[in-house]
C-alpha positions in Angstrom: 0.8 -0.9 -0.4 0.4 -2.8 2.8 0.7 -0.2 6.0 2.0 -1.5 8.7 2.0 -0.5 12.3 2.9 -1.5 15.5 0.2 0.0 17.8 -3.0 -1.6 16.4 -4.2 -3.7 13.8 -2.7 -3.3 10.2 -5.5 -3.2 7.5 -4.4 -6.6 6.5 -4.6 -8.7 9.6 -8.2 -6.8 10.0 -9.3 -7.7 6.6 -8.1 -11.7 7.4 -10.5 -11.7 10.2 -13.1 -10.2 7.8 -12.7 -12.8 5.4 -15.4 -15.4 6.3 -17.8 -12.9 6.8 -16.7 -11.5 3.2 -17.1 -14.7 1.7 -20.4 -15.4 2.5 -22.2 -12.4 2.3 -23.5 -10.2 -0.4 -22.0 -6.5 -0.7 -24.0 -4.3 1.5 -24.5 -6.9 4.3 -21.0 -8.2 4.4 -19.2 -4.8 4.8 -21.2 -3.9 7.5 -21.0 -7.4 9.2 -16.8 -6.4 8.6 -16.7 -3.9 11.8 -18.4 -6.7 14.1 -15.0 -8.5 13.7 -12.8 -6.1 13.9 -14.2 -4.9 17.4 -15.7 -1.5 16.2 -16.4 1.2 18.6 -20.6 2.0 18.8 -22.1 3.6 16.5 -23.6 5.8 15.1 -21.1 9.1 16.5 -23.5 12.4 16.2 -23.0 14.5 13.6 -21.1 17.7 14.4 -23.7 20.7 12.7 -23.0 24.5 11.5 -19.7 25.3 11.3 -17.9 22.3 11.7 -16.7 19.5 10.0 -16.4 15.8 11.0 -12.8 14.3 10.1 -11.8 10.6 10.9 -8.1 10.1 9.8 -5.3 7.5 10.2 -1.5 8.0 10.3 -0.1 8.9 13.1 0.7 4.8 13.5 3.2 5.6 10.6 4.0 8.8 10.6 4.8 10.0 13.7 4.0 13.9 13.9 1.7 13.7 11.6 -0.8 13.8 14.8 0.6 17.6 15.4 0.3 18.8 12.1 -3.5 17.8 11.9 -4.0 19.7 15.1 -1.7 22.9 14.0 -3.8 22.9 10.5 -7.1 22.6 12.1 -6.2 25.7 14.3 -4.8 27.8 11.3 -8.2 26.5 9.2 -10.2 28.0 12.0 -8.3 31.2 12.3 -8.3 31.5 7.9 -12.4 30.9 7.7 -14.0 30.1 11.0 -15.0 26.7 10.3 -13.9 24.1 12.9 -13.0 20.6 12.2 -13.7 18.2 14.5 -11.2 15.2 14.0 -10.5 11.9 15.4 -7.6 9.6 15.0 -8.9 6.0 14.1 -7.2 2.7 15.2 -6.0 1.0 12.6 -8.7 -2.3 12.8 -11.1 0.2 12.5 -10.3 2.8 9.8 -12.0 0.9 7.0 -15.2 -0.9 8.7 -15.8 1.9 10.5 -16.6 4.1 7.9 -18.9 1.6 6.0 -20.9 0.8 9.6 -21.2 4.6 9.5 -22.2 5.0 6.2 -24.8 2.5 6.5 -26.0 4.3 9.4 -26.5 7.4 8.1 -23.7 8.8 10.2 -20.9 9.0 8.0 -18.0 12.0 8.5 -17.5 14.3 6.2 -13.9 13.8 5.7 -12.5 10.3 6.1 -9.2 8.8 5.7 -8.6 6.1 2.7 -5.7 3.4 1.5 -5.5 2.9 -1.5 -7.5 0.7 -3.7 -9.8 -1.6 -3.4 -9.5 -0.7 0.8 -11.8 2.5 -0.6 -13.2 0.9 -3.8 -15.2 -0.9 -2.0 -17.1 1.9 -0.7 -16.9 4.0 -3.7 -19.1 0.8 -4.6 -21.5 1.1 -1.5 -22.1 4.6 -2.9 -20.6 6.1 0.4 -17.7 8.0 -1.1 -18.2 11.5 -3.1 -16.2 11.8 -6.2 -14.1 14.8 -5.8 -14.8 16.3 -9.4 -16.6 19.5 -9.3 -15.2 19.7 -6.0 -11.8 20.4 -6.8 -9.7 21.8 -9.6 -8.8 19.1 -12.0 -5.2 20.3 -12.1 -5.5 19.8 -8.5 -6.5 16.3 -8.7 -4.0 15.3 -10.9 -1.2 16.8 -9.0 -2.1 15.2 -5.5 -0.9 12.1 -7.1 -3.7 9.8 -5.7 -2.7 7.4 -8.4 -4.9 5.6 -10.8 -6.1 3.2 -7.9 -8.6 5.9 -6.7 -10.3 6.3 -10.2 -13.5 4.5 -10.9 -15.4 5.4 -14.3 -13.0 8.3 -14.7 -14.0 9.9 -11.5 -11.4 10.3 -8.4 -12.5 9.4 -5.1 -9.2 10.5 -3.5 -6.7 13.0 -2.7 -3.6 11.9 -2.1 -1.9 13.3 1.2 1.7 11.3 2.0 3.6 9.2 0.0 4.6 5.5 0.9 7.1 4.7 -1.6 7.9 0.9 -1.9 11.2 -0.4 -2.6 14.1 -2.6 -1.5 17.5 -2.0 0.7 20.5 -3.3 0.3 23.9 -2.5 2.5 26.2 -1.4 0.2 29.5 -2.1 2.9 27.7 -6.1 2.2 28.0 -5.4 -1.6 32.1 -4.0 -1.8 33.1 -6.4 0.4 31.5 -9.2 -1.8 33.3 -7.5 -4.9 30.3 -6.0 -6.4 29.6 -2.6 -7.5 27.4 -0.8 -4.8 26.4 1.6 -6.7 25.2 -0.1 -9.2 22.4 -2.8 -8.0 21.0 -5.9 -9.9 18.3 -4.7 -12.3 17.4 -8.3 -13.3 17.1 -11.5 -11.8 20.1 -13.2 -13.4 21.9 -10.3 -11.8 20.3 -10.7 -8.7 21.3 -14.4 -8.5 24.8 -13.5 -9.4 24.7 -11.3 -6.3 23.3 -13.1 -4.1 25.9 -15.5 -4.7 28.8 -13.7 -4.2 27.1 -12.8 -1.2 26.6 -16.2 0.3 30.5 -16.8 -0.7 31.4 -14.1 1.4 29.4 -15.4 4.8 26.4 -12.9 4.4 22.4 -14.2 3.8 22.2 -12.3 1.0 18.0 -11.2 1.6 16.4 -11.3 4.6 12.9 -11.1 5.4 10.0 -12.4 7.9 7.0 -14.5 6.5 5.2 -15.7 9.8 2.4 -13.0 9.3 2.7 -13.4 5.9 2.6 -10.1 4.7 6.5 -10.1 3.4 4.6 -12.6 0.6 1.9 -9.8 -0.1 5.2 -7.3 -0.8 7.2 -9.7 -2.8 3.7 -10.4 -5.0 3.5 -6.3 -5.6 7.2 -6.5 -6.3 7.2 -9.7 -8.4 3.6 -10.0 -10.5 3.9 -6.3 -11.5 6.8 -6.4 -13.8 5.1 -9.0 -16.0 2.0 -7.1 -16.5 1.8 -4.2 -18.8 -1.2 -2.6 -16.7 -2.8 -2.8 -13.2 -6.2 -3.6 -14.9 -4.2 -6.9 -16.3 -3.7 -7.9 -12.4 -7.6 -7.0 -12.6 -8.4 -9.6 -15.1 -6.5 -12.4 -13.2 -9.0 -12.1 -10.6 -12.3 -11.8 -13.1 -11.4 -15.0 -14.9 -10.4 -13.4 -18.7 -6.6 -14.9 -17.5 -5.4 -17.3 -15.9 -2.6 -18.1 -12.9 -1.7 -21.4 -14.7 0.1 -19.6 -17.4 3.9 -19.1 -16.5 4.2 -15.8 -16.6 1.7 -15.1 -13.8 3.2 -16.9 -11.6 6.5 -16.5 -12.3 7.5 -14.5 -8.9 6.1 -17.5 -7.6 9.2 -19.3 -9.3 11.6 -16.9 -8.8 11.0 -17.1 -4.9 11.2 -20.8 -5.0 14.3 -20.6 -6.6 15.8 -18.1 -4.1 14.9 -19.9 -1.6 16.1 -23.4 -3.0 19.5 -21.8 -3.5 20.0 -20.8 0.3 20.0 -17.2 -0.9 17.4 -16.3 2.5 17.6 -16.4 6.0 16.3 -19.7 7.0 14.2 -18.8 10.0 12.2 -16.4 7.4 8.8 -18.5 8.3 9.3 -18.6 12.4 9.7 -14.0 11.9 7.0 -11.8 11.6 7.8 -9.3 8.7 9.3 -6.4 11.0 11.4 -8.6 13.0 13.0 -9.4 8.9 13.5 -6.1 8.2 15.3 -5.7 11.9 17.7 -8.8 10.8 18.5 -6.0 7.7 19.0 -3.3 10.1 21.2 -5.2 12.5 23.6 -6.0 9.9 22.4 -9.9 9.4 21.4 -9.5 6.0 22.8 -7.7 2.4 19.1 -6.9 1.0 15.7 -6.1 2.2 12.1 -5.4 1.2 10.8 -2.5 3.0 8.4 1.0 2.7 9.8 4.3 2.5 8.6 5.6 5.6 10.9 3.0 7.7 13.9 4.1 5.4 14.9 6.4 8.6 15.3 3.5 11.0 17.6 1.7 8.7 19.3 4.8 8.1 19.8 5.8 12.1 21.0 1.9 12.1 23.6 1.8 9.1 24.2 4.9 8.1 25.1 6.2 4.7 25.7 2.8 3.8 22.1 1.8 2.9 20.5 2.4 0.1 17.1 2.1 -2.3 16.6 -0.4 -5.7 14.0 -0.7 -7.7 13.1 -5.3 -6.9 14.8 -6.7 -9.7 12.4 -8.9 -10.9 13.6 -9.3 -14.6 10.1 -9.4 -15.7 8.7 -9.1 -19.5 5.6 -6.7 -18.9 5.6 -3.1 -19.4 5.8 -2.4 -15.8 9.0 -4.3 -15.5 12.2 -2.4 -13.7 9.8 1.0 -12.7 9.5 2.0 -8.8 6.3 1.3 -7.2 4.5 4.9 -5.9 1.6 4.2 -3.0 0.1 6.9 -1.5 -2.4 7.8 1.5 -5.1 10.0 1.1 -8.4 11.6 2.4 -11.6 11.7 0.5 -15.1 12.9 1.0 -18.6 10.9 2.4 -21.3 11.1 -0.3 -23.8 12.0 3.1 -21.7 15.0 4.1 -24.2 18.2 4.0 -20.7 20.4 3.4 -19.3 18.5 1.0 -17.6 22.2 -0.5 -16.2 23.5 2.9 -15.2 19.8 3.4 -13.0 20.1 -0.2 -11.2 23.8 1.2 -10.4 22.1 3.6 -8.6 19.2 1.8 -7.5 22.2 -0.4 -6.0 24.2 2.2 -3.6 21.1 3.4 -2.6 20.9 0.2 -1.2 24.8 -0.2 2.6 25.3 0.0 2.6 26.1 3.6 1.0 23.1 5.0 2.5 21.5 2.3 5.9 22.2 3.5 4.7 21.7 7.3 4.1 18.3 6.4 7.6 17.4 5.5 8.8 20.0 8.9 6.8 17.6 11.5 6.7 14.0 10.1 9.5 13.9 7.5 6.6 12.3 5.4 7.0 13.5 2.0 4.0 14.8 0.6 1.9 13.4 -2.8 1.4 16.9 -4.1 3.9 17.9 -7.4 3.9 21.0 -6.5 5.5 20.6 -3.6 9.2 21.4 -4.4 11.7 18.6 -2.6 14.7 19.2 -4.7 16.2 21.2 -1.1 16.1 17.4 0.5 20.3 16.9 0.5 19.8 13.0 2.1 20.3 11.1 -1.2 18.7 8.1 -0.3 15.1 10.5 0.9 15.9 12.1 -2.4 16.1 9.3 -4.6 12.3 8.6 -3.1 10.9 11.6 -3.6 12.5 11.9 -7.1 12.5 8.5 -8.8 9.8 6.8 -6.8 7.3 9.4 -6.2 7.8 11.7 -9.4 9.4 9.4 -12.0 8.4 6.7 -14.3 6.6 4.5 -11.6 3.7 2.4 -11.6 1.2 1.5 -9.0 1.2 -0.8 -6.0 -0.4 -4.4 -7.9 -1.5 -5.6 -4.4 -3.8 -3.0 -3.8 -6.1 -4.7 -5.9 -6.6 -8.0 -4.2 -10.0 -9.0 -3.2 -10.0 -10.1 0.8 -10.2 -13.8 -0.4 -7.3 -14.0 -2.5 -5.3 -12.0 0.2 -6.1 -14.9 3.0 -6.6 -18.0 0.9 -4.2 -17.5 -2.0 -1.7 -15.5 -1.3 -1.0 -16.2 2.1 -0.8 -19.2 1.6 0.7 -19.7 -1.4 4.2 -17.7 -0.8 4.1 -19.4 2.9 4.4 -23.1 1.0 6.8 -22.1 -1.2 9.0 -21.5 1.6 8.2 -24.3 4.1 8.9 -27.0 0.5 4.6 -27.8 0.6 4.3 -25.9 -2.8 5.9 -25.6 -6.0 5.4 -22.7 -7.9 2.7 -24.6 -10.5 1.0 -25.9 -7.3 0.8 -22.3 -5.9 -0.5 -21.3 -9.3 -3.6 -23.8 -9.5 -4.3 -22.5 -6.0 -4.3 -18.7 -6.9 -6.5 -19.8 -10.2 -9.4 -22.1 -7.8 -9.3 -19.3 -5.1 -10.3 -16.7 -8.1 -13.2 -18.9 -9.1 -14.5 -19.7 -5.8 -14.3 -15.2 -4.6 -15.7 -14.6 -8.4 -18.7 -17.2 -7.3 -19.4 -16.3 -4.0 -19.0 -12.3 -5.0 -21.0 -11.7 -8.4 -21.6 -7.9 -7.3 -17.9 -7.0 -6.7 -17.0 -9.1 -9.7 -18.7 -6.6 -11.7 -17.8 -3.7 -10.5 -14.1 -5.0 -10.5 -14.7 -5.3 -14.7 -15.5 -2.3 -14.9 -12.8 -0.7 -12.9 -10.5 -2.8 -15.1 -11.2 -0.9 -17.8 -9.9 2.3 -15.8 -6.5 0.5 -14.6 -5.0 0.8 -18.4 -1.3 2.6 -18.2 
């Protein structure tokens, strides 16, 4: 799931001005080549010795406290064993070629941060990353709800720390007063266009969003592709060349945009509005439906009150994952060069007992990944309906996660960008998806194996 933040970089626009070293280079040389862009800090950092462990982490940009409870756990770490953890909160343009430059250095911390997906993969590839079997308990592993984007060749790179639920919004006062049934949502795109015209009939833009930056197109393709696949390693195969964009079904979110669109159904300023600024237009009352992330549910909340609340994107698709929330999640994961690779794994064990656990959720209102942890005491419906349905129900992963860089900047981009500005029909956007494919899958041979074989781990 995209993470966005507004101090720094996101991962995205860092990875767009990555892309034409990415392009060009092979594996090792182009990752490394990745932090020059993105203004990394000198390296390599010493390596902390003895009794202390080296921790880079991100989060803070997102969930605010989450800075504090790092600090308080470190402290209570030191106090439980003596070991002392040495940690450093990383910009955002930095989290992911930082690491690698390290790596490649020899220099590498022994606990680092990860997104999900291919923003790890990648170095799971480089041979940087530690799986965490062996390390920890299997039951542990399963139940820190990493997701199936951290296994590669059935070993899990990740542990999954806080949950980033992705969704949709939609004001439910809009809904009544357009004489439809707010608590019942569309679940399918008929229904959806049957709302969104009452809404329009009743002076309200029915969704509103921002695509200047383009990453509301990078949502809507997680929201849209997924329900007409019945696996992520399908997604997978669209970028390895066994199927192609040009047939309908793959590019039907394409379609169903377009038509959206066509039908004066969103804000018409959508490409001159970065994609907070869209979800501000949601909060402000200028708009009956939204795409958003659970962790900025709060704002809309403190905005609207008790009159927002959470649906599944009705899509209408034909795939298996059609109509199922989307679960992301943010976790931490070992370097394969760390010399305490066990004390580094208590420690990602000990944030993960019930009292950190539950110290999580006290400082940051981020709901941790970890079934175990018990968040049926959460009385705010909407928080509830996250944690339940989206983070421990039938849900399916984040699609976009599995983007090579390439595709991200060149397809798209681009693609959900000329939909809206009339350069692109949907079949246009299709044959552009299909010849960026071939041109990453020539210019990437390595990666385009080793995203084969991952395939074969993505089956649901």
């Amino acid at each position: 799931m995209s993470r966005l933040s507004k101090r720094g970089r996101s991962r995205r626009e860092f990875l767009k001005l990555a892309a034409g070293g990415l392009a060009a280079a092979g594996a090792g040389a182009l990752l490394q080549g990745t932090a020059r862009l993105a203004g990394a800090s000198p390296l390599p950092r010493p390596r902390a010795s003895g009794g202390t462990l080296v921790m880079w982490w991100w989060g803070e940009q997102e969930a605010p406290g989450l800075e504090g409870y790092v600090k308080q756990s470190i402290q209570m770490y030191k106090e439980k064993t003596g070991w002392s953890v040495d940690a450093t909160l990383e910009d955002t343009g930095v989290v992911i070629s930082q690491f690698q430059t390290a790596s490649a250095a020899g220099t590498a911390p022994d606990i680092q941060y990860f997104w999900n997906g291919i923003y790890h993969m990648e170095s799971v590839w480089l041979g940087y990353v530690e799986p965490l079997n062996g390390l920890i308990p299997d039951d542990l592993l399963k139940a820190s709800n990493a997701t199936i984007l951290s296994v590669y060749q059935g070993k899990q790179y990740r542990l999954g720390w806080y949950a980033v639920p992705m969704l949709w919004a939609y004001n439910k006062d809009m809904f009544d007063k357009a004489g439809l049934n707010a608590d019942q949502p569309p679940t399918n795109h008929d229904e959806l266009m049957a709302a969104c015209d009452k809404l329009k009939s009743k002076g309200f833009t029915p969704i509103v969003g921002g695509l200047k930056d383009g990453y509301w197109g990078e949502w809507q393709m997680g929201h849209g592709l997924g329900p007409n696949l019945d696996s992520p390693a399908e997604a997978l195969q669209l970028f390895i060349g066994s199927l192609d964009w040009r047939n309908p079904k793959y590019y039907d979110h394409w379609a169903k945009v377009e038509q959206l669109w066509k039908a004066g159904y969103m804000n018409n300023d959508m490409l001159s509005i970065e994609l907070y600024p869209g979800i501000d237009l949601f909060n402000n009352g200028q708009g009956a439906m939204c795409s958003t992330v659970g962790p900025l549910i709060p704002k809309s909340q403190k905005a609207l009150g008790d009159r927002v609340a959470p649906m599944v994107f009705p899509a209408g698709g034909k795939g298996k994952m059609n109509g199922k929330p989307i679960a992301d999640t943010q976790g931490l994961g070992i370097s394969s060069q760390s010399q305490h690779k066990q004390q580094a794994a208590d420690f990602l064990m000990f944030l993960n007992t019930p009292e950190r656990l539950q110290a999580l959720w006290d400082q940051t209102h981020a709901l941790p990944t970890n079934a175990g942890w018990d968040g049926t005491f959460i009385t705010d419906p909407v928080i509830s309906a996250l944690w339940t349905k989206w983070m421990h129900g039938d849900n399916v992963p984040y699609i976009s996660n599995l983007m090579p860089t390439l595709f991200w900047t060149d397809a798209m981009f681009v693609n959900s960008q000329k939909i809206i500005s009339g350069e692109f029909t949907a079949e246009q956007a299709a044959e552009n998806a299909q010849a960026v494919a071939q041109k990453w899958r020539d210019q990437n041979p390595d990666l385009l194996d080793h995203y084969t074989k991952w395939a074969s781990d993505l089956a649901l």
